[in-house]
C-alpha positions, 0 to 999 in steps of 0.5 A, spaced: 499 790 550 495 794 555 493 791 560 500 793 564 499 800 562 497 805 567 497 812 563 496 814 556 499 820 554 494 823 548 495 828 542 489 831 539 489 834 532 486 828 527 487 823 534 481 827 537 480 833 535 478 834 527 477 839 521 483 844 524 488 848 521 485 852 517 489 856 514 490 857 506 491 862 501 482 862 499 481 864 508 478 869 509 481 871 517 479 877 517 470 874 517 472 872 525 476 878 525 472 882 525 467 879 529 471 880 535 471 887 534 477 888 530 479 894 527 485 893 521 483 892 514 480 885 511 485 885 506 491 886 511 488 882 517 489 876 511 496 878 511 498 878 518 496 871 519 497 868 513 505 871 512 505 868 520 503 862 518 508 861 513 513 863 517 511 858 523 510 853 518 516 853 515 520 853 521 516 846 524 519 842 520 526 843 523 530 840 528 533 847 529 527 850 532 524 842 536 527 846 543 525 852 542 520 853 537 517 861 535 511 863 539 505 865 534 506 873 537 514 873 535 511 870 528 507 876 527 512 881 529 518 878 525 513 878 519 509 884 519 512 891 515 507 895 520 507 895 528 500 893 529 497 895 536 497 891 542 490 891 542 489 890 535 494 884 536 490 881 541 484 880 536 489 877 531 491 872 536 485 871 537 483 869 529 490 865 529 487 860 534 480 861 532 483 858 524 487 852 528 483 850 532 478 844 530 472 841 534 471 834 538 466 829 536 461 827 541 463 820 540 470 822 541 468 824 548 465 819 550 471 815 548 475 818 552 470 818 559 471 811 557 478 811 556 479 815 563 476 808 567 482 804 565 487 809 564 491 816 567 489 821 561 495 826 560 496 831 553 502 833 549 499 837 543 503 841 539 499 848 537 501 855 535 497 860 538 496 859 546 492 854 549 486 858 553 482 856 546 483 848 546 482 849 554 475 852 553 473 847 548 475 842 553 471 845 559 465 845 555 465 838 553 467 836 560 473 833 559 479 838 561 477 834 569 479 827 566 487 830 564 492 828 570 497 832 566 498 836 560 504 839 555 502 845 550 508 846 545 506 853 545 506 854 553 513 852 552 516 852 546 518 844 545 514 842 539 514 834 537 518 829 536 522 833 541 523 828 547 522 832 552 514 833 552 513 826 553 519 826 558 516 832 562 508 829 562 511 823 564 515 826 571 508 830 572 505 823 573 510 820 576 510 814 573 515 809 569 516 810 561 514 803 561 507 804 565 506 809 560 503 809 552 503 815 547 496 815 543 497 820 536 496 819 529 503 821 527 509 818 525 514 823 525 511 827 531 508 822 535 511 816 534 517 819 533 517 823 540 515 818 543 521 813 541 526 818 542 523 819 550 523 811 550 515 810 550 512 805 546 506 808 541 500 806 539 498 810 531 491 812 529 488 815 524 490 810 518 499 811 519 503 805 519 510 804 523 513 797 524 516 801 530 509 802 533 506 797 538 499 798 535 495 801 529 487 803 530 484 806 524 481 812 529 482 812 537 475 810 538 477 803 536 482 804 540 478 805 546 474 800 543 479 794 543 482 796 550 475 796 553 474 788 551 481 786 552 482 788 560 473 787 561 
């Protein structure tokens, strides 16, 4: 199954990012918010981001907006009553990334050092906020170095189970479709995507699809199992 593959095209959330996506009607945004020195009221923070959740939320599920999905500032500005300071909405940005993004377990990190020995590493992730958040954890975990090329959905508004995400880190790469394997633990995102681009995918995090090549109960039996496959 992968020992003619030469690069793994990664999602993150749930694949190898955890406890992300908090949001919800018991958070509390305005605690970090505040934190990074922000100004507005605690209780109109707690609107601001919650409304542009459910606006982007509601939204991310349609095919209508799969090519050109809503950056987080224009769900801010469509769902907000006020006109909120640049400067305060910076911080607002700022709290937003802070409640989607998660944390990477060490034991994930090590999976992916391993994985880099045998594969190209590459990243479609879909994420609402801008991506510097995601590229310092990244950094500080020493793992940004081992992607060969990368696509955040908030850099361009493509979100998955687009095609052209998978399409474009694959051209970045220079490799054939055939040469490459998505990673992900989505059915309709990943695996998704990744049929509509025509690349095999396999599942992780407990989903299940005839139409995978593969399922893993975590990427770290994944990595596990293709280490003693191709050793």
């Amino acid at each position: 199954m992968f020992k003619h593959k030469e690069a793994l095209l990664l999602d993150m959330n749930s694949t190898f990012m955890f406890g992300e996506d908090r949001f919800g009607a018991t958070e509390d945004y305005s605690k970090y918010y505040r934190s990074i020195g922000g100004n507005l009221p605690d209780d109109l923070v707690n609107d601001i981001i919650g409304n542009a959740y459910n606006y982007l939320a509601d939204k991310y599920p349609s095919e209508e907006y799969m090519h050109c999905f809503p950056s987080l500032e224009t769900a801010i500005e469509a769902s907000s009553e006020i006109n909120i300071p640049f400067w305060e909405k910076g911080k607002i940005v700022k709290t937003f990334a802070y409640h989607e993004h998660g944390h990477i377990p060490q034991s994930y990190v090590q999976a992916l050092v391993a994985l880099k020995n045998d594969f190209t590493l590459a990243l479609v992730i879909d994420i609402w906020a801008p991506k510097k958040m995601w590229i310092n954890t990244f950094e500080h975990h020493e793992i940004w170095r081992l992607f060969s090329a990368y696509s955040f959905s908030s850099d361009h508004g493509m979100v998955k189970p687009s095609p052209k995400p998978f399409e474009m880190v694959v051209s970045d790469l220079g490799l054939t479709k055939n040469k490459c394997l998505v990673i992900g633990d989505s059915v309709r995102r990943d695996l998704g995507g990744a049929l509509n681009a025509s690349i095999d995918c396999v599942l992780v995090g407990g989903s299940k699809s005839d139409l995978a090549v593969g399922e893993f109960p975590t990427l770290l039996d994944f990595q596990k199992n293709v280490s003693s496959s191709i050793s």
